[in-house]
C-alpha positions as CSV (number, residue, x, y, z in Angstrom):
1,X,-67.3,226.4,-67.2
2,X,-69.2,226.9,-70.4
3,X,-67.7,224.7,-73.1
4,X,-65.7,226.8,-75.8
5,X,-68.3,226.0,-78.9
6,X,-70.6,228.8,-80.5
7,X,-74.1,228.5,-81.1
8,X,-76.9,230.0,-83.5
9,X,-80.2,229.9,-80.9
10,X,-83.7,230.6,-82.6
11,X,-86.5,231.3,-80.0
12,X,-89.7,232.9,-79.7
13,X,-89.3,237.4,-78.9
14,X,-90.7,238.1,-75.2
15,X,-91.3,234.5,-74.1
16,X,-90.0,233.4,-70.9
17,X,-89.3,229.9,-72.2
18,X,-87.2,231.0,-74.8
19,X,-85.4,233.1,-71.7
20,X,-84.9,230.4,-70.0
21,X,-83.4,228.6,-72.7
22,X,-81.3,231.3,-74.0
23,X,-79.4,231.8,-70.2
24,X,-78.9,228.3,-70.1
25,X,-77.3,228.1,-73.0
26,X,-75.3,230.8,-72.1
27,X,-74.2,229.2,-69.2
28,X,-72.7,226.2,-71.5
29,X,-71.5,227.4,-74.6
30,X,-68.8,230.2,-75.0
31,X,-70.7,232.1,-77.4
32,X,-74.8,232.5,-78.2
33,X,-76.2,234.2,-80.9
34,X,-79.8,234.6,-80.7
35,X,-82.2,235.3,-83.5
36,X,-86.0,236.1,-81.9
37,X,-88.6,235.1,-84.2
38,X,-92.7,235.6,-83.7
39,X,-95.9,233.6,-84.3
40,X,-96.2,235.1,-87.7
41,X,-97.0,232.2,-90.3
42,X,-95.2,232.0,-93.1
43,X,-92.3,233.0,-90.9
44,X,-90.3,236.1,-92.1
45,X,-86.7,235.9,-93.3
46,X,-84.0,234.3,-91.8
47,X,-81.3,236.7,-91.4
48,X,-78.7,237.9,-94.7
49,X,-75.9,238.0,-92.3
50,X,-75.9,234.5,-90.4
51,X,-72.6,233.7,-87.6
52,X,-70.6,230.7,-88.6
53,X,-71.3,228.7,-85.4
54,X,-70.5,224.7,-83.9
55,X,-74.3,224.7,-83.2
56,X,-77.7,225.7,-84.1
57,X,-80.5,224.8,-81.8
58,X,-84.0,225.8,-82.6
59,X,-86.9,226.3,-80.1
60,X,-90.6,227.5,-80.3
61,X,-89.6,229.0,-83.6
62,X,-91.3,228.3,-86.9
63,X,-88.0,229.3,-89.5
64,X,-87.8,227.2,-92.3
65,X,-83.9,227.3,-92.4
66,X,-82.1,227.0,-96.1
67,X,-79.9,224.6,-97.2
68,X,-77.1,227.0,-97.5
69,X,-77.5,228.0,-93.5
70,X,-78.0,224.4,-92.5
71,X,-75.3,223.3,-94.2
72,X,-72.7,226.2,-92.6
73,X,-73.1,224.5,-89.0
74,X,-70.0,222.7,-88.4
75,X,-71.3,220.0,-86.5
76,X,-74.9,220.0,-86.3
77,X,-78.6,222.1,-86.6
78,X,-81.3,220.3,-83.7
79,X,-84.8,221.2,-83.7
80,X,-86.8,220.5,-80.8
81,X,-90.5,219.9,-82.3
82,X,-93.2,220.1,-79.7
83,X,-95.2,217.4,-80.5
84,X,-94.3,213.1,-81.3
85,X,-93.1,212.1,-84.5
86,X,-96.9,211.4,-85.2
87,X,-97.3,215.1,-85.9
88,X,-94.7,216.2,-88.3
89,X,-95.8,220.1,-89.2
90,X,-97.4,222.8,-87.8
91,X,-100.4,222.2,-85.0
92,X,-99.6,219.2,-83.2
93,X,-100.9,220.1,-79.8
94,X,-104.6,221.0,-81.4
95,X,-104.5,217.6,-83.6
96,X,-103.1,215.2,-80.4
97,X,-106.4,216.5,-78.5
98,X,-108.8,216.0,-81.6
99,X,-107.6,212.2,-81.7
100,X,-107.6,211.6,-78.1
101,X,-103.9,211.0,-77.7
102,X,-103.5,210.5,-73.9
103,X,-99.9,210.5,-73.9
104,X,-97.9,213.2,-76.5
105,X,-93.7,214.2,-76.8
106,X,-90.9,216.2,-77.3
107,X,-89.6,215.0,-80.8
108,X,-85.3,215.9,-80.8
109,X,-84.2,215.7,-84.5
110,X,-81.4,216.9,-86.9
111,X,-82.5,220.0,-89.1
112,X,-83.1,219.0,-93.1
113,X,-84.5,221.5,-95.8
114,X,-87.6,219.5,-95.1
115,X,-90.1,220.3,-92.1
116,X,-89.8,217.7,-89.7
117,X,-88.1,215.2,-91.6
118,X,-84.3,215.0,-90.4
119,X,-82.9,212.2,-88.7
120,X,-84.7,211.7,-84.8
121,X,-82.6,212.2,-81.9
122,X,-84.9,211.1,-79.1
123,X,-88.5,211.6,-78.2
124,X,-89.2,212.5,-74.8
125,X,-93.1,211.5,-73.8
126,X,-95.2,212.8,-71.2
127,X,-98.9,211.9,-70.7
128,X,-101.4,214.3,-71.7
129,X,-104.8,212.4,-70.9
130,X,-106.2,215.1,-68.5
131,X,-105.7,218.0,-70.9
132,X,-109.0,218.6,-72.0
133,X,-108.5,222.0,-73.7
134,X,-105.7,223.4,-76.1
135,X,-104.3,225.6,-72.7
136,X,-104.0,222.5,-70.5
137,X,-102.2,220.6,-73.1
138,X,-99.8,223.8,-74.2
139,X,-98.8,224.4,-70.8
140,X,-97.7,220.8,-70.2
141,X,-95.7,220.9,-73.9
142,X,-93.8,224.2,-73.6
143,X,-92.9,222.9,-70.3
144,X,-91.5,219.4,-71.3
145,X,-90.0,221.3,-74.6
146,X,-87.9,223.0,-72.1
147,X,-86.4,220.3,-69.6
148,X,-86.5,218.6,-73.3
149,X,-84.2,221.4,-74.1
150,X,-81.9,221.9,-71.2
151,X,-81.2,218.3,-70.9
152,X,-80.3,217.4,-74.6
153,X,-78.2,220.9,-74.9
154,X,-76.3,219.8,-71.3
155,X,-75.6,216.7,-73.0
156,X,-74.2,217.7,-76.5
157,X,-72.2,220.4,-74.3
158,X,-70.6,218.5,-72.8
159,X,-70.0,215.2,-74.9
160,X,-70.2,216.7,-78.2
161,X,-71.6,215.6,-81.6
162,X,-70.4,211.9,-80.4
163,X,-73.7,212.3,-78.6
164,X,-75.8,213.3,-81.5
165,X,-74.0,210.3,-83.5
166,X,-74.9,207.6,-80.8
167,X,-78.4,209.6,-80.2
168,X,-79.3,208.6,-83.5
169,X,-77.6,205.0,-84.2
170,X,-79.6,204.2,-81.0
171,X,-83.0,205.7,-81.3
172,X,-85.6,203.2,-81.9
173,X,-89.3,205.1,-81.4
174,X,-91.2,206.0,-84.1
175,X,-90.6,206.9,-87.7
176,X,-92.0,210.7,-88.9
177,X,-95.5,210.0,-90.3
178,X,-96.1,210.5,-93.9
179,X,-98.5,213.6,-93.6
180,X,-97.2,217.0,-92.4
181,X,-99.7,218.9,-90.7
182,X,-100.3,222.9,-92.2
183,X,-101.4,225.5,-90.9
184,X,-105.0,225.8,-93.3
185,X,-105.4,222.3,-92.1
186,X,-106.0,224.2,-88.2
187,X,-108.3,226.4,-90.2
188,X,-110.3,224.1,-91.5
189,X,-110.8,222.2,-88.5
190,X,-112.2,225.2,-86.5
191,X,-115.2,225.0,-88.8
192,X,-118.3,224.0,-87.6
193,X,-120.9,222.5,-90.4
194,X,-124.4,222.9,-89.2
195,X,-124.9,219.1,-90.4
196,X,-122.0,217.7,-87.9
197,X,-123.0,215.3,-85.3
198,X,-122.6,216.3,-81.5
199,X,-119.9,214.5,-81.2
200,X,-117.6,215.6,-84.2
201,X,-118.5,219.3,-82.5
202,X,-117.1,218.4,-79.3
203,X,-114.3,217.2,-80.9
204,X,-113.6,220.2,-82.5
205,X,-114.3,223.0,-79.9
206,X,-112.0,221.0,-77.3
207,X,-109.3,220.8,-80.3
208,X,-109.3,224.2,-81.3
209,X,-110.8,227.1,-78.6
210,X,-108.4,228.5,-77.7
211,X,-108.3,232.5,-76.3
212,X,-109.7,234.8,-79.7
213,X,-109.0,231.6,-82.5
214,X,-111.0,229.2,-81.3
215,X,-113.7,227.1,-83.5
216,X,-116.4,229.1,-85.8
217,X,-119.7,228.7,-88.0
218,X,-119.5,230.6,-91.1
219,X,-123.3,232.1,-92.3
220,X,-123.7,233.9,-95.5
221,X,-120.6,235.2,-95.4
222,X,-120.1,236.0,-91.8
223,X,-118.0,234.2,-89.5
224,X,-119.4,233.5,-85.6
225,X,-116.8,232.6,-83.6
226,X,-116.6,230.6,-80.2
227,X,-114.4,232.6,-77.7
228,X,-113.2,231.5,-74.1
């Protein structure tokens, strides 16, 4: 029986991870309201007219929520950030294979006004050391972020925000690094300089090509790009 709390679900529009997420939640909570956001970066608008819910759980969506929002959730607001605590920000995936990371997580944590800065939950790892390429490595994330996802949601559904409380006195891993990773920081890292070694190249191309947005040389004005 699906416990008799409300949530506020943010996911990605027409992605089957977000699906899956959304039914399951459905199946646990009495009542879902789902807001479907897009790649688009900045992200647009949270909604004017926002439902006053137990629960707001955010997953592959890039909404900056305001204080006024986060603070109308009557027990708590999770985010479920796809990379480890190394990686506060935007990118994490494409920076994890640029340093070599052979093993990468699922980082739980309570919602501030500040990108990846509230409280951590749990982090859930998973080794990454064959994923050579940003598809490899995506593929293994989004599907972590979701057992990540069904199994901490199963959990508060069923014991509440006295989870959440001894989630966090208990959580030992690592602290939030001090940099957050932007989106111009992606940008410039898919730019090759004609004077980079080989091996700052490779680097690059593996941590960046990726379909049409993959790694480029920029000549008198005109970008080349590297495509799959």
């Amino acid at each position: 029986m699906p416990k008799n709390e409300s949530v506020a679900f943010f996911g990605l529009a027409q992605d089957i991870y977000s699906d899956i997420a959304r039914v399951h939640l459905e199946q646990n909570f009495e009542r879902v309201y789902c807001f479907w956001g897009t790649n688009h970066v900045p992200p647009l608008d949270e909604p004017q007219e926002f439902p006053d819910v137990d629960w707001l759980f955010c997953f592959k969506s890039k909404k900056i929520l305001r204080a006024k929002t986060l603070n109308s959730i009557r027990k708590a607001a999770v985010n479920f950030h796809t990379a480890s605590p190394d990686y506060p920000g935007s990118n994490g995936v494409n920076w994890a294979l640029y340093n070599g990371d052979t093993t990468s997580a699922i980082t739980t944590h309570l919602m501030t006004t500040d990108v990846d800065a509230g409280p951590i939950l749990d982090t859930a790892w998973f080794t990454c050391a064959d994923a050579n390429d940003v598809n490899t490595l995506l593929t293994q994330t989004y599907t972590q972020h979701l057992l990540t996802f069904m199994d901490i949601t199963r959990k508060i559904a069923f014991e509440g925000i006295e989870w959440v409380n001894k989630a966090q006195a208990a959580y030992d891993g690592p602290s939030w690094a001090s940099h957050t990773y932007r989106v111009r920081e992606l940008e410039e890292l898919k730019r090759i300089q004609p004077d980079m070694c080989k091996t700052e190249i490779a680097r690059r191309i593996r941590a960046t090509r990726y379909r049409n947005y993959g790694p480029y040389i920029e000549l008198e004005g005109y970008k080349f790009r590297l495509g799959d």
